[in-house]
FILO-281565 format. One record per atom (N, C-alpha, C): residue number from 1; residue in one letter; atom name; x, y, z. Coordinates in pm, whole numbers, plus 50000, padded with zeros to 5 digits. Example, Ala and Ser with C-alpha at 12.3 -4.5 7.8 and 13.67 -1.06 7.14 Angstrom:
<baros>
+-----+--------+-------+-------+-------+-------+
! num ! residu ! atome !    xx !    yy !    zz !
+-----+--------+-------+-------+-------+-------+
!   1 !      a !     N ! 51319 ! 49431 ! 50780 !
!   1 !      a !    CA ! 51230 ! 49550 ! 50780 !
!   1 !      a !     C ! 51320 ! 49670 ! 50780 !
!   2 !      s !     N ! 51285 ! 49775 ! 50708 !
!   2 !      s !    CA ! 51367 ! 49894 ! 50714 !
!   2 !      s !     C ! 51290 ! 50003 ! 50787 !
+-----+--------+-------+-------+-------+-------+
</baros>
This chain:
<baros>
+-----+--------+-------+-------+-------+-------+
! num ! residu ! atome !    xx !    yy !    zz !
+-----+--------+-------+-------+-------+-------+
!   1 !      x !     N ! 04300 ! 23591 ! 35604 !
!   1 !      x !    CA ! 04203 ! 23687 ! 35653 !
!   1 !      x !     C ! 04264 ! 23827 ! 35659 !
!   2 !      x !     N ! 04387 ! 23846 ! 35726 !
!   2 !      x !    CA ! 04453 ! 23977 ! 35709 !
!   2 !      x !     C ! 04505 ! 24008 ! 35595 !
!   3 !      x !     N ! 04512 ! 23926 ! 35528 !
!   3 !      x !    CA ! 04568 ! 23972 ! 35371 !
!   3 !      x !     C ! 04461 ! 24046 ! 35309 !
!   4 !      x !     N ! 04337 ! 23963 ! 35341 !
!   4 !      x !    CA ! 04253 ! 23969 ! 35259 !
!   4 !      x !     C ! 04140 ! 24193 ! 35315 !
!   5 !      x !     N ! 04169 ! 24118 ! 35448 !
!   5 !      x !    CA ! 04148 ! 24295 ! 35512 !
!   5 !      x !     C ! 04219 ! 24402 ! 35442 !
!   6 !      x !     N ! 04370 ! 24375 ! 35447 !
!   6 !      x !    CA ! 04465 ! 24474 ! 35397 !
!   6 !      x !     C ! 04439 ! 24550 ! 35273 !
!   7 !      x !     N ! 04421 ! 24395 ! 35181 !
!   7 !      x !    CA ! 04419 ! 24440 ! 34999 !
!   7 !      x !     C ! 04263 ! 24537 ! 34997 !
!   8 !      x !     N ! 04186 ! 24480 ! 35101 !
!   8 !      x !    CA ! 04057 ! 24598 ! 35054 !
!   8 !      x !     C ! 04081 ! 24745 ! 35124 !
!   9 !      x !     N ! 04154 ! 24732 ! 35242 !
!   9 !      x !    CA ! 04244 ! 24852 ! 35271 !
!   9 !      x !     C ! 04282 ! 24934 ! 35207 !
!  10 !      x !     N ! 04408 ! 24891 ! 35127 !
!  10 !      x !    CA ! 04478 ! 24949 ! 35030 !
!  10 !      x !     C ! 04384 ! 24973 ! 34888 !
!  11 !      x !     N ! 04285 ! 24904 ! 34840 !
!  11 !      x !    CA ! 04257 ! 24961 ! 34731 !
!  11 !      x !     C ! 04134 ! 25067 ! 34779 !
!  12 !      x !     N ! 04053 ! 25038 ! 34917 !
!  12 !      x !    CA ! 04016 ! 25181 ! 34941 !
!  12 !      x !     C ! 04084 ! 25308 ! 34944 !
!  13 !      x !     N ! 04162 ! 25307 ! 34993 !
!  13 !      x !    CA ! 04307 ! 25410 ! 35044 !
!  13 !      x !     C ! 04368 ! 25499 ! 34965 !
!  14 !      x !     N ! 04418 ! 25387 ! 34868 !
!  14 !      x !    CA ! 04521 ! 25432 ! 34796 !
!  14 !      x !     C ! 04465 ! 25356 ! 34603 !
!  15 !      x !     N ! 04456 ! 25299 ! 34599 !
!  15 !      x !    CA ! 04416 ! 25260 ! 34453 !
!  15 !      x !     C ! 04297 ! 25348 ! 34405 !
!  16 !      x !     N ! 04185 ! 25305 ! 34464 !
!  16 !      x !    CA ! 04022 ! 25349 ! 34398 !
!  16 !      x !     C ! 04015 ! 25450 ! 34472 !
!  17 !      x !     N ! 04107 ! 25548 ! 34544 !
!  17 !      x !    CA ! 04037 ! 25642 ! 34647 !
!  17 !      x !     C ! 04038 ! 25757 ! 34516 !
!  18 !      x !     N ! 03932 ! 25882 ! 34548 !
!  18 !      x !    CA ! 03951 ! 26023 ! 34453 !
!  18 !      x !     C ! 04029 ! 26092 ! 34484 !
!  19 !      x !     N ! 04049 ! 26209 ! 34416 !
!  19 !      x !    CA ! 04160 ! 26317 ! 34487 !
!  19 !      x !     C ! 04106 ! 26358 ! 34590 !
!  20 !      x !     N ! 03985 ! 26401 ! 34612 !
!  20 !      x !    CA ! 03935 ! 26412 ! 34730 !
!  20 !      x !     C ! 03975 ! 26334 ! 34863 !
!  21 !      x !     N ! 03971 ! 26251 ! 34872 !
!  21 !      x !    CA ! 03989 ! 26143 ! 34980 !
!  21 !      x !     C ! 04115 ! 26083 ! 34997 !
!  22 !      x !     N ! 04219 ! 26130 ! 34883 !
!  22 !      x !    CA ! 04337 ! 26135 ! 34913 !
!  22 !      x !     C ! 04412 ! 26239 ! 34958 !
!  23 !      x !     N ! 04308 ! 26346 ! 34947 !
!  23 !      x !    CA ! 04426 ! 26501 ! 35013 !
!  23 !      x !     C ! 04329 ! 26475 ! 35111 !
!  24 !      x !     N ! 04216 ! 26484 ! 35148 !
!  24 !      x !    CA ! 04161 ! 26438 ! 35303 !
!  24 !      x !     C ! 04238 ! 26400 ! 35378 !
!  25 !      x !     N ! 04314 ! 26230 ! 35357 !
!  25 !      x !    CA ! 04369 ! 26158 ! 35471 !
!  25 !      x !     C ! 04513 ! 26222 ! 35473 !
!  26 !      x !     N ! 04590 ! 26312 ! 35369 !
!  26 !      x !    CA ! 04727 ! 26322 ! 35395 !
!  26 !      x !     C ! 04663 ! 26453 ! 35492 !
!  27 !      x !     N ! 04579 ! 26555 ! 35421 !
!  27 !      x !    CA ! 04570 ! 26658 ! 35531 !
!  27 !      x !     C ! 04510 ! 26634 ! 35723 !
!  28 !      x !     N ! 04421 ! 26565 ! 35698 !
!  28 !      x !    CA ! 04424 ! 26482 ! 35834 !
!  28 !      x !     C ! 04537 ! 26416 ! 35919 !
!  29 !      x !     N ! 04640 ! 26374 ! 35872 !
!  29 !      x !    CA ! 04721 ! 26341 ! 35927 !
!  29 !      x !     C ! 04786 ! 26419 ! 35951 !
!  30 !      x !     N ! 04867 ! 26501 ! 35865 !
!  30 !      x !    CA ! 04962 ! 26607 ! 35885 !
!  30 !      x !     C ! 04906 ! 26688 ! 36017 !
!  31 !      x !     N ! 04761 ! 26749 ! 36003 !
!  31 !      x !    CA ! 04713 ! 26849 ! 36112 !
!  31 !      x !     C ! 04718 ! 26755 ! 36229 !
!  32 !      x !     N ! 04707 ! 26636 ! 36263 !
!  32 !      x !    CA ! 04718 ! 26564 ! 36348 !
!  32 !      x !     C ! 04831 ! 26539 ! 36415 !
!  33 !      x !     N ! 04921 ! 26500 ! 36305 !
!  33 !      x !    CA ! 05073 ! 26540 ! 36345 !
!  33 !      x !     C ! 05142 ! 26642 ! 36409 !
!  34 !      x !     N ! 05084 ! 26752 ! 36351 !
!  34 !      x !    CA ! 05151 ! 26895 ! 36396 !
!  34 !      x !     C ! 05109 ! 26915 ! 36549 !
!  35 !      x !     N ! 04948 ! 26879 ! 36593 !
!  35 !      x !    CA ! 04914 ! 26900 ! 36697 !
!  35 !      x !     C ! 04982 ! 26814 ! 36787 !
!  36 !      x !     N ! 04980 ! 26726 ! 36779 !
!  36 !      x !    CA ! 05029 ! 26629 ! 36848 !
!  36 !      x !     C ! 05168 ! 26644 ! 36873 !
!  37 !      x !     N ! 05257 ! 26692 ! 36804 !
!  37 !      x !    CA ! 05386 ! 26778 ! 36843 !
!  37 !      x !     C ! 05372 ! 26893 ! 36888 !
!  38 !      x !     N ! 05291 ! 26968 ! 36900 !
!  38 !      x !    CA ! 05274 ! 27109 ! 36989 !
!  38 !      x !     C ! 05259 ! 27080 ! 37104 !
!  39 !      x !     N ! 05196 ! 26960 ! 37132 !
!  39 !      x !    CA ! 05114 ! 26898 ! 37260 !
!  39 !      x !     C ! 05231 ! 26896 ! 37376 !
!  40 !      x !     N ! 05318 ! 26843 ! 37289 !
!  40 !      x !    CA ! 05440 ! 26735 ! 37326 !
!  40 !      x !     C ! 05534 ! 26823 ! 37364 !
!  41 !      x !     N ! 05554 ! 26980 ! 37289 !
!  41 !      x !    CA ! 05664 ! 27032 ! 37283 !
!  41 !      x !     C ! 05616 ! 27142 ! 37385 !
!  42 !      x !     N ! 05521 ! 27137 ! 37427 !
!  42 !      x !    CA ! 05429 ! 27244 ! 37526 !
!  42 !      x !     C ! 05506 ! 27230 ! 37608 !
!  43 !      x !     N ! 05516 ! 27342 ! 37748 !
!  43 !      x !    CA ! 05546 ! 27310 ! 37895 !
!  43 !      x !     C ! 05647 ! 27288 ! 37921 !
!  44 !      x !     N ! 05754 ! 27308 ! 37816 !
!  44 !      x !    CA ! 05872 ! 27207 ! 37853 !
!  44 !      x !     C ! 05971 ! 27277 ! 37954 !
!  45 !      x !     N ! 06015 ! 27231 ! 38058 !
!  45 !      x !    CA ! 06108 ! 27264 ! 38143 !
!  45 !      x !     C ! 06230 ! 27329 ! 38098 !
!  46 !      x !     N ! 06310 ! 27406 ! 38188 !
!  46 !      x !    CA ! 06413 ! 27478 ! 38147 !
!  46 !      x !     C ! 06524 ! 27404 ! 38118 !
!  47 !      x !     N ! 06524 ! 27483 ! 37936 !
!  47 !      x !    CA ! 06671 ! 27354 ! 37899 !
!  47 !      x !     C ! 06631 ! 27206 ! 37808 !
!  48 !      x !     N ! 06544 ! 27190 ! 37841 !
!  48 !      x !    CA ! 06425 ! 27099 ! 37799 !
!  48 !      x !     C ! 06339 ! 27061 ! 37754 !
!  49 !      x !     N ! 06332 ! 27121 ! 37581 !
!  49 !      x !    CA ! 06198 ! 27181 ! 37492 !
!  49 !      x !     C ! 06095 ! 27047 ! 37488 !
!  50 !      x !     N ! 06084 ! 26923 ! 37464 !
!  50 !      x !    CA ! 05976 ! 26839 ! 37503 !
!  50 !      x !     C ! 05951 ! 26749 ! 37647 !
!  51 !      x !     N ! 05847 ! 26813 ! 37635 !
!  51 !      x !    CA ! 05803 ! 26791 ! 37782 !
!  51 !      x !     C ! 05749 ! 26614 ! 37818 !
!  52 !      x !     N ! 05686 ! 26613 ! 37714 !
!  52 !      x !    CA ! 05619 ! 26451 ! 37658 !
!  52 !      x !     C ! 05693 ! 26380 ! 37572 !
!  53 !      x !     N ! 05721 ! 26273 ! 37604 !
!  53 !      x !    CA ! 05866 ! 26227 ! 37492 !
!  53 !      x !     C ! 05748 ! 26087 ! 37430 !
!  54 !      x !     N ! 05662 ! 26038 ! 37520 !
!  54 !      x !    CA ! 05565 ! 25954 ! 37418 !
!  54 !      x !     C ! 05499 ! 26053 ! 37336 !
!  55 !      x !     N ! 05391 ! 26137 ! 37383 !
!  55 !      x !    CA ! 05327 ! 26217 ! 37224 !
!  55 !      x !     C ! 05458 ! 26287 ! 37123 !
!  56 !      x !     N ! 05555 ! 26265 ! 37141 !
!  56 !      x !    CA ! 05670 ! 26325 ! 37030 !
!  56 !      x !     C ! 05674 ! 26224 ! 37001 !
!  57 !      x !     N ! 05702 ! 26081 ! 36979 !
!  57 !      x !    CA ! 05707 ! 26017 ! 36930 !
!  57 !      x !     C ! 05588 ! 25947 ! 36869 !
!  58 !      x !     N ! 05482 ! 25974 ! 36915 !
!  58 !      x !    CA ! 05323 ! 25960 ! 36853 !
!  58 !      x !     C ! 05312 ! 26038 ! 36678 !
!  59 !      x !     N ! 05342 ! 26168 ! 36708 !
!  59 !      x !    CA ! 05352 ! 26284 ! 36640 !
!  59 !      x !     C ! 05434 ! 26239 ! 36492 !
!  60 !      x !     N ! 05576 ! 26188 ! 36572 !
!  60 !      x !    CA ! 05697 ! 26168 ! 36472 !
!  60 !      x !     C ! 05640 ! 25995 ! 36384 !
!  61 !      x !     N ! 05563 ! 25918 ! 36413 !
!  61 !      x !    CA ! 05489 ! 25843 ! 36401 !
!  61 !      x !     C ! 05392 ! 25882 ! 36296 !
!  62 !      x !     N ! 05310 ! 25969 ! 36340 !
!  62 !      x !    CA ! 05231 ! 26014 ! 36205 !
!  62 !      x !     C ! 05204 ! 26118 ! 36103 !
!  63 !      x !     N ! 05349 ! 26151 ! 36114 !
!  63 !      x !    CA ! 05411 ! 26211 ! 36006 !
!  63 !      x !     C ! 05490 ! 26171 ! 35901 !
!  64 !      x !     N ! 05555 ! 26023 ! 35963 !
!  64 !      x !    CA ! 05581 ! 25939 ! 35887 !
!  64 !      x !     C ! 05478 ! 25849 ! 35793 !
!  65 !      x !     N ! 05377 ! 25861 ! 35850 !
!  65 !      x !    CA ! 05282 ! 25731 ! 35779 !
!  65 !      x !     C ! 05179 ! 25874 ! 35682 !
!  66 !      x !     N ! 05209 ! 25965 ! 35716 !
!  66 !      x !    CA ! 05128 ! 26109 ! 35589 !
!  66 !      x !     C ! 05259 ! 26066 ! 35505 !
!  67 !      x !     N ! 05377 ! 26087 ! 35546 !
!  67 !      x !    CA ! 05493 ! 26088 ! 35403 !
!  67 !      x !     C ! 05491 ! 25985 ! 35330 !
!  68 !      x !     N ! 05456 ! 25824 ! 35426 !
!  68 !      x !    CA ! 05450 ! 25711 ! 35339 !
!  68 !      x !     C ! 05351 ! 25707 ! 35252 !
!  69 !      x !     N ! 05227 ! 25725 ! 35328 !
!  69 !      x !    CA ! 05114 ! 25774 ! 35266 !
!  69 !      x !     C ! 05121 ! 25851 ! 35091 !
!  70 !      x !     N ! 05180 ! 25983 ! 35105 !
!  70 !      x !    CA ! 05222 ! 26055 ! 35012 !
!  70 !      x !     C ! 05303 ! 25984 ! 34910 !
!  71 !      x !     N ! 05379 ! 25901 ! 34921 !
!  71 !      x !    CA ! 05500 ! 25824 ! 34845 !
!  71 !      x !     C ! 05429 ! 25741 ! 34781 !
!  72 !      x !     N ! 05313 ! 25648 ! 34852 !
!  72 !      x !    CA ! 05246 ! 25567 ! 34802 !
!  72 !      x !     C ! 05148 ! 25598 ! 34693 !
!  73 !      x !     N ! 05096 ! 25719 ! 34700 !
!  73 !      x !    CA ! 04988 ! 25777 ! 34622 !
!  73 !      x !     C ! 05053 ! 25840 ! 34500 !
!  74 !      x !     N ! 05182 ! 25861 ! 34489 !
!  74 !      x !    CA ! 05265 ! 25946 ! 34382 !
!  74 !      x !     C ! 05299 ! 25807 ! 34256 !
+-----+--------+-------+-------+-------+-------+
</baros>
């Protein structure tokens, strides 16, 4: 059953997707990423540039899966 989820996953995604819908999800992510590290790096105490150490690692999370993303589509 999860195999079977995945493979229609992946060939939405990444196989049959257009260029369109492939610079969509990397640019969606990335802007998602970035915010989500601003979020994180906001406020931070003296000495102490992230303030949120879960949304930095949220952030660092989906910036990795835009690069895998990217790797996969190349």
């Amino acid at each position: 059953m999860f195999k079977a989820m995945w493979n229609n996953f992946y060939n939405w995604a990444v196989r049959d997707a257009s260029t369109l819908t492939k610079t969509s999800i990397i640019l969606v992510l990335f802007i998602l990423g970035m915010v989500t590290l601003v979020f994180s790096i906001k406020k931070g105490k003296d000495g102490k540039p992230i303030s949120n150490w879960f949304l930095f690692w949220v952030a660092i999370l989906i910036v990795g899966l835009a690069i895998t993303y990217v790797i996969l589509i190349s």
